[in-house]
C-alpha positions as CSV (number, residue, x, y, z in Angstrom):
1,X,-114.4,-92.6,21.4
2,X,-113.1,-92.5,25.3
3,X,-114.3,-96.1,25.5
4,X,-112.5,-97.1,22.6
5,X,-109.0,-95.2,24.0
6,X,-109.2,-96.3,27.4
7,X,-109.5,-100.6,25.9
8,X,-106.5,-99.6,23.5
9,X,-104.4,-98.3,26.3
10,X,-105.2,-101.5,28.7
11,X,-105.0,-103.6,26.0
12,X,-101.7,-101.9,25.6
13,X,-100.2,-102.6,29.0
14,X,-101.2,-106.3,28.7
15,X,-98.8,-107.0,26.0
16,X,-96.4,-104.7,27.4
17,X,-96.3,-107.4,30.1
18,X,-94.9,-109.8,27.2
19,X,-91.3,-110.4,26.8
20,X,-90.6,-110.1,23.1
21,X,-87.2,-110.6,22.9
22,X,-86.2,-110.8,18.7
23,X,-85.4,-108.5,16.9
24,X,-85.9,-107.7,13.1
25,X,-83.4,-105.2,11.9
26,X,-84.4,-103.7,7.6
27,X,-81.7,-101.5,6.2
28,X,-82.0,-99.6,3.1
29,X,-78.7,-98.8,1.6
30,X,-79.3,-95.7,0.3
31,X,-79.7,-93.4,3.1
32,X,-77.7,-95.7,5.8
33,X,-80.7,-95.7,8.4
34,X,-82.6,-98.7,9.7
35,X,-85.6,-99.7,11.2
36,X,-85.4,-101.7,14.5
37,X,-88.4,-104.0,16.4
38,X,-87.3,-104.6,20.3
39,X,-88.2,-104.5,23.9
40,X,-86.5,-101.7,25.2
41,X,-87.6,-98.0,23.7
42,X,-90.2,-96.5,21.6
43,X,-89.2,-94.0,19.6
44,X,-90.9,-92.5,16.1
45,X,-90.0,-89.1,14.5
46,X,-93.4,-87.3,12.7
47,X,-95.9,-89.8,13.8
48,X,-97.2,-92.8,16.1
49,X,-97.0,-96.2,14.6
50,X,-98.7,-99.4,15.4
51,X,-100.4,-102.0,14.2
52,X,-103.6,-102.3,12.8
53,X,-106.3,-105.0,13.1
54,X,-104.6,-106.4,9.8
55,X,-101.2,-106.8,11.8
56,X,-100.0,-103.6,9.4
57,X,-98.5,-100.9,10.6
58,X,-100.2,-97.5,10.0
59,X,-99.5,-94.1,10.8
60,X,-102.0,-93.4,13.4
61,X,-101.9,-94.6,16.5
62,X,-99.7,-97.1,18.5
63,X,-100.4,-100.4,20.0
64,X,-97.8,-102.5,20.2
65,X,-95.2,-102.9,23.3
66,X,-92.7,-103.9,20.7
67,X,-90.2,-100.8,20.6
68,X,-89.8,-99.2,17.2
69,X,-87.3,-97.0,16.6
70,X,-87.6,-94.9,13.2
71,X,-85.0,-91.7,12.0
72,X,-87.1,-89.2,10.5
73,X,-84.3,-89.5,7.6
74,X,-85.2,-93.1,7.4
75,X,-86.3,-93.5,3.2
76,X,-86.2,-97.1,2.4
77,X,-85.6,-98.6,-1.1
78,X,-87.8,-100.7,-2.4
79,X,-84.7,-102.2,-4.7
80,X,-82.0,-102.9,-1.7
81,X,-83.8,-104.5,1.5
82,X,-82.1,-106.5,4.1
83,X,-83.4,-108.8,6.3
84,X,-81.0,-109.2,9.4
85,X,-83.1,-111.9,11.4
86,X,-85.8,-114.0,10.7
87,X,-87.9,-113.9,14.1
88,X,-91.5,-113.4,14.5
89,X,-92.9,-110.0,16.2
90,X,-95.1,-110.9,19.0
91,X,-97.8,-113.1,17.4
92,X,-98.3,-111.0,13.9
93,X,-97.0,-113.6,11.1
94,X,-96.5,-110.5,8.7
95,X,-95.5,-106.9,8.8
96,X,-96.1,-104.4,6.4
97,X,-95.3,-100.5,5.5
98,X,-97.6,-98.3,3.9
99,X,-96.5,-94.0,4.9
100,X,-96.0,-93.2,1.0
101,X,-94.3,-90.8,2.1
102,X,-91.1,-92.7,3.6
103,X,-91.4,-95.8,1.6
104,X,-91.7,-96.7,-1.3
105,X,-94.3,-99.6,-1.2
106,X,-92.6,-102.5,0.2
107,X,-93.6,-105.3,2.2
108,X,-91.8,-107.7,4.4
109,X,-93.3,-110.9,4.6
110,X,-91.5,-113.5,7.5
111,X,-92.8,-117.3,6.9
112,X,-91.1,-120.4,8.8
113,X,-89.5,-121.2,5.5
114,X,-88.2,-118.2,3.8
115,X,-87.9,-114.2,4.1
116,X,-90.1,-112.3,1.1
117,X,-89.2,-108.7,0.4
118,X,-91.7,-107.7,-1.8
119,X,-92.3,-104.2,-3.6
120,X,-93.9,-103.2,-6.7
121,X,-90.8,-103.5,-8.7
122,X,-89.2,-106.5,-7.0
123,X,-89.2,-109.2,-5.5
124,X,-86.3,-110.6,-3.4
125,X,-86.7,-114.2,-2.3
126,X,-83.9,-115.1,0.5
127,X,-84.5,-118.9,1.8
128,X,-82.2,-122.0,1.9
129,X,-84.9,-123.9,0.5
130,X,-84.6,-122.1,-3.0
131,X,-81.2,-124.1,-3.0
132,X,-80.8,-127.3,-3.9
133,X,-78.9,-130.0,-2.6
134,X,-76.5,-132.5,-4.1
135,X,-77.1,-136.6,-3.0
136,X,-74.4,-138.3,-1.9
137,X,-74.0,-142.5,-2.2
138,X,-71.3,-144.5,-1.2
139,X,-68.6,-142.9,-3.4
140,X,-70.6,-141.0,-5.3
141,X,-72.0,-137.1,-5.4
142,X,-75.2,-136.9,-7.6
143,X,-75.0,-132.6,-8.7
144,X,-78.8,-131.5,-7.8
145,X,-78.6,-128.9,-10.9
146,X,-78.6,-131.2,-13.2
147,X,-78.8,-134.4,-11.8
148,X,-75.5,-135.9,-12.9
149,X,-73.5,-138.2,-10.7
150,X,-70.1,-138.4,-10.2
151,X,-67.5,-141.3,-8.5
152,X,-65.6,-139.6,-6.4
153,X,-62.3,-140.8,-4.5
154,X,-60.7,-139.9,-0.8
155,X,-56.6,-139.4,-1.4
156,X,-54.9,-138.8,1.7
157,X,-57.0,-135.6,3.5
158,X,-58.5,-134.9,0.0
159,X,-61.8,-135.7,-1.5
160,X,-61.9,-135.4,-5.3
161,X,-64.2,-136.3,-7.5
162,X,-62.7,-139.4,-9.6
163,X,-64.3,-138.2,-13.1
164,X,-64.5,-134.5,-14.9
165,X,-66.9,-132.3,-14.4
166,X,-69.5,-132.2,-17.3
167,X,-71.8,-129.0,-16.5
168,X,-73.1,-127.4,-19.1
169,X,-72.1,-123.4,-19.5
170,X,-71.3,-121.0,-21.6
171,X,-67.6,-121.2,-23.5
172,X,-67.1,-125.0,-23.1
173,X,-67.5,-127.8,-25.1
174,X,-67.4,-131.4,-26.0
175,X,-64.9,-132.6,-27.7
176,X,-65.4,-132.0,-31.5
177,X,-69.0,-131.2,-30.6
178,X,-69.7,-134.5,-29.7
179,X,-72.5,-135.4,-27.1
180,X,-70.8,-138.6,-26.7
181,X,-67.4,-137.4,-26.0
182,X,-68.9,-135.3,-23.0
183,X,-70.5,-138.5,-21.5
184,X,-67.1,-140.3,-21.7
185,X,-64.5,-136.8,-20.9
186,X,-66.7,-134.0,-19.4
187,X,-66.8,-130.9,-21.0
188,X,-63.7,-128.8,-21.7
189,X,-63.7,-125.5,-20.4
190,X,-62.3,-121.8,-20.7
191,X,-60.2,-120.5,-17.6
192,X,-63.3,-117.9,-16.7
193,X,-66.3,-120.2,-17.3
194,X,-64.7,-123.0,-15.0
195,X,-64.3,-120.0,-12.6
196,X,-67.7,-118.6,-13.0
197,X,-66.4,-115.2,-13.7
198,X,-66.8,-112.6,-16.3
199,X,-65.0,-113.8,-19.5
200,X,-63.1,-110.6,-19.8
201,X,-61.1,-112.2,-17.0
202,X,-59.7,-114.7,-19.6
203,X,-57.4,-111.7,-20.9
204,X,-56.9,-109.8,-17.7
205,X,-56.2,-109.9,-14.5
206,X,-58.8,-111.6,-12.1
207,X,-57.0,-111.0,-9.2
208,X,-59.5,-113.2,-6.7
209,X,-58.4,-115.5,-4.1
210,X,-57.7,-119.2,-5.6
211,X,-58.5,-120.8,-2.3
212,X,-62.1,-122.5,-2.3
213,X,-63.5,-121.2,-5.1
214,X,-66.4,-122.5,-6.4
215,X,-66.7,-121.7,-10.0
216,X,-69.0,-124.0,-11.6
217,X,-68.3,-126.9,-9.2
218,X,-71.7,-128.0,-7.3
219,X,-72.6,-126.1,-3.7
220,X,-70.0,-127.6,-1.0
221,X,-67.1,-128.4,-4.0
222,X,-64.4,-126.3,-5.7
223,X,-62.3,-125.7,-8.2
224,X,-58.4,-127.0,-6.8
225,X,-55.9,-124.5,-6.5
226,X,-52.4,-125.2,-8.0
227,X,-51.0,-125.7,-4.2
228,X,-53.9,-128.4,-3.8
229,X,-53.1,-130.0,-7.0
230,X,-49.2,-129.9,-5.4
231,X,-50.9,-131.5,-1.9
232,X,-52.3,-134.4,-4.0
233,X,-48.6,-134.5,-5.7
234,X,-47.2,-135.1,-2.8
235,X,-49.3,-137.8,-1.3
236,X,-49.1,-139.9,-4.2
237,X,-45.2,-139.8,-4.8
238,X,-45.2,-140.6,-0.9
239,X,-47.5,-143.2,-1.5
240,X,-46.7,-145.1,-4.8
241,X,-43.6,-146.6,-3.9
242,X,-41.3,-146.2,-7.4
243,X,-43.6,-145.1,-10.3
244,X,-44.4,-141.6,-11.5
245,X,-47.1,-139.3,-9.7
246,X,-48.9,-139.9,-13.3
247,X,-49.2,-142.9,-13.9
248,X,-50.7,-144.2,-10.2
249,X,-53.4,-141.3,-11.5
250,X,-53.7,-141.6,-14.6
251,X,-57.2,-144.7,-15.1
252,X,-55.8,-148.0,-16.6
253,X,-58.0,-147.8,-19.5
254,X,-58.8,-145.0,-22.5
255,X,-55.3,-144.2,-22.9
256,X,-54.0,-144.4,-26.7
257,X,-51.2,-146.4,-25.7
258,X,-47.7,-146.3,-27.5
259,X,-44.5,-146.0,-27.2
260,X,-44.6,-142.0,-25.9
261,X,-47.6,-142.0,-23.7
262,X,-47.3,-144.5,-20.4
263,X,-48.9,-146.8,-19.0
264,X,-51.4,-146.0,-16.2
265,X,-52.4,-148.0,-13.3
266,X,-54.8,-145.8,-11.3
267,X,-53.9,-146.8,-8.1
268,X,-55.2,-144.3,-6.3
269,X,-58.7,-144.7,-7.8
270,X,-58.6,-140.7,-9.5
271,X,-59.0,-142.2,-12.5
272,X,-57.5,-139.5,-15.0
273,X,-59.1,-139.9,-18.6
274,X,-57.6,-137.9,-22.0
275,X,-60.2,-135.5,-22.9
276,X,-57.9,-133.3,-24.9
277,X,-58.1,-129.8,-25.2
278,X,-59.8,-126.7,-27.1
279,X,-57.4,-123.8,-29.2
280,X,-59.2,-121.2,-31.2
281,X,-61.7,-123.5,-32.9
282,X,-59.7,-126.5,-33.0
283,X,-59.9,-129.7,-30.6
284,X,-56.7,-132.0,-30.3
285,X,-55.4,-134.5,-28.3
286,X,-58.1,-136.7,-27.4
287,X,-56.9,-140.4,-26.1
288,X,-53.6,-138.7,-25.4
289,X,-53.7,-135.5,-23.1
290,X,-55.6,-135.0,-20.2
291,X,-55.2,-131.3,-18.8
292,X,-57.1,-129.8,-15.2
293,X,-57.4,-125.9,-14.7
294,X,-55.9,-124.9,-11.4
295,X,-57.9,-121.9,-10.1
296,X,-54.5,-119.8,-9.8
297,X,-53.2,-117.1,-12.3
298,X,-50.1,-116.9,-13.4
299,X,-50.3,-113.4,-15.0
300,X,-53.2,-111.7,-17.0
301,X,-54.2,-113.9,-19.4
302,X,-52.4,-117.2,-18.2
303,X,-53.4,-119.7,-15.9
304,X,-51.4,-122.5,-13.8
305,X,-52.8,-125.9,-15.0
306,X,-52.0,-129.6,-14.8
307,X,-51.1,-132.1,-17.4
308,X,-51.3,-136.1,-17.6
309,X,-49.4,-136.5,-21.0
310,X,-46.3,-138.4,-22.4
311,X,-44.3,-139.0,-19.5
312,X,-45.5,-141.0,-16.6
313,X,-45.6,-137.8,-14.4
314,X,-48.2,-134.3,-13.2
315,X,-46.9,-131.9,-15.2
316,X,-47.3,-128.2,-13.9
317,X,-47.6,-125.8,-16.3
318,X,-49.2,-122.1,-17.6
319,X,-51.2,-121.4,-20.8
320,X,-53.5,-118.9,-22.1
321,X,-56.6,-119.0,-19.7
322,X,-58.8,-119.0,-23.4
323,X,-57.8,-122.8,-24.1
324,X,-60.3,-125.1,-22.9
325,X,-59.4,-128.1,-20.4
326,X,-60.6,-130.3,-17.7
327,X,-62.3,-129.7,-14.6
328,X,-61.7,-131.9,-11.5
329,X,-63.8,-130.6,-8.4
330,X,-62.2,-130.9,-4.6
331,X,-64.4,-131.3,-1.8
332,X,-64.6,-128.1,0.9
């Protein structure tokens, strides 16, 4: 037994010689105490720990010059572990916690690609591998959710995407139910789905920030605010010599033309198309009306949102955030 204590304790001040200089940091939310892996102290409350031949730690001995600093009030949750840094402890790949009487079975596995807390009720994956990522072409975004492409167009410092957004959630629809309207329009969409918020927020008071909000637009896109939809106003009445803001953005083609409804000449490449909207079970307007949620409220259960319609202008306007419109996504 003296043998065996007097390698452990050389074999101790060998890798105390070894500059470890990460640091893994696990909070548990409930009781506001953390455990901490360093160079500097060694400090435990009840009992020493170490690691084992297994690279676990026990609550036996210690042999590691890795500091460890425990509160004796330390109690961490299985259900709310935090990984503050993804760094590897000396040479051990993995670290694990079995005193049943501070913890409550959980494991934290480190890996090059992705952090695993693990327990025997849960298990939390945090990696930026388990997102995908959109494809971008020469004009084009393909969304990696669903694999749907999208033209998109640079106006002045802007980068929209030049068709509507046509993800499938819940409280949208194509128009009159038809699969072919969505491949041609997009999908129309209530104020809260386009937001990706709780659909109680269609009849209250969201009160979020409008600025880059991503609703349902793909990872690095977001929903425009009415002040961006006013910065692409502006740069196109700069920019289009005499005609209105609406028709240089309205597409040259899928317009019902007449008498009311002007002529577009999509000179700006945005390419506005007239999906119509959605009102309490009924869809209207198709080939005439083309109207884009703005991610800014206007009071509980209206929204600001812009209109391609009769006139050859951008109309600005407010409605009831349950109607169902257009999405246009902005790039961050």
């Amino acid at each position: 037994m003296k043998k065996i204590i007097f390698i452990l304790w050389i074999t101790l001040i060998i890798i105390s010689c070894t500059d470890h200089s990460t640091m893994v940091e696990v909070e548990g939310d409930s009781s506001s105490s953390a455990l901490k892996l360093s160079s500097s102290t060694t400090a435990f409350s009840s009992s020493a720990i170490g690691f084992s031949s297994s690279g676990n730690f026990s609550s036996e001995s210690l042999q590691s010059s890795s500091s460890i600093e425990l509160s004796s009030s330390a109690i961490l949750s299985s259900s709310s572990l935090t990984v503050k840094s993804s760094a590897s402890v000396g040479s051990s790949s993995s670290v694990s916690f079995s005193s049943s009487s501070q913890y409550s079975s959980s494991s934290i596995t480190q890996s090059s690609s992705s952090l695993v807390s693990q327990s025997s009720s849960s298990i939390i994956v945090v990696s930026s591998s388990s997102l995908c990522t959109n494809t971008y072409g020469t004009n084009t975004v393909t969304d990696c959710r669903d694999g749907q492409s999208y033209k998109t167009v640079m106006i002045g410092t802007q980068t929209w995407m030049a068709q509507n957004l046509n993800y499938t959630v819940d409280s949208s629809w194509c128009y009159n139910n038809s699969a072919d309207s969505c491949a041609k329009y997009g999908r129309i969409y209530q104020w809260a789905s386009a937001m990706d918020i709780d659909s109680a927020y269609n009849s209250t008071i969201w009160g979020g920030s409008d600025v880059n909000h991503q609703g349902i637009c793909p990872d690095d896109w977001h929903l425009p605010s009415n002040d961006e939809w006013l910065t692409l106003y502006d740069y196109v009445d700069t920019n289009n010599s005499s005609e209105g803001v609406g028709t240089s953005l309205k597409n040259d083609l899928g317009w019902n033309l007449s008498s009311e409804i002007a002529t577009g000449t999509n000179l700006f490449g945005f390419s506005a198309l007239p999906a119509g909207y959605y009102n309490s079970g009924l869809f209207r307007d198709a080939g005439e009306n083309g109207i884009f949620w703005s991610t800014t409220e206007s009071s509980n259960d209206h929204a600001i949102y812009r209109d391609f319609y009769q006139n050859n202008d951008l109309n600005s306007a407010n409605t009831y955030k349950s109607w169902g419109f257009s999405v246009r996504c902005l790039k961050n």
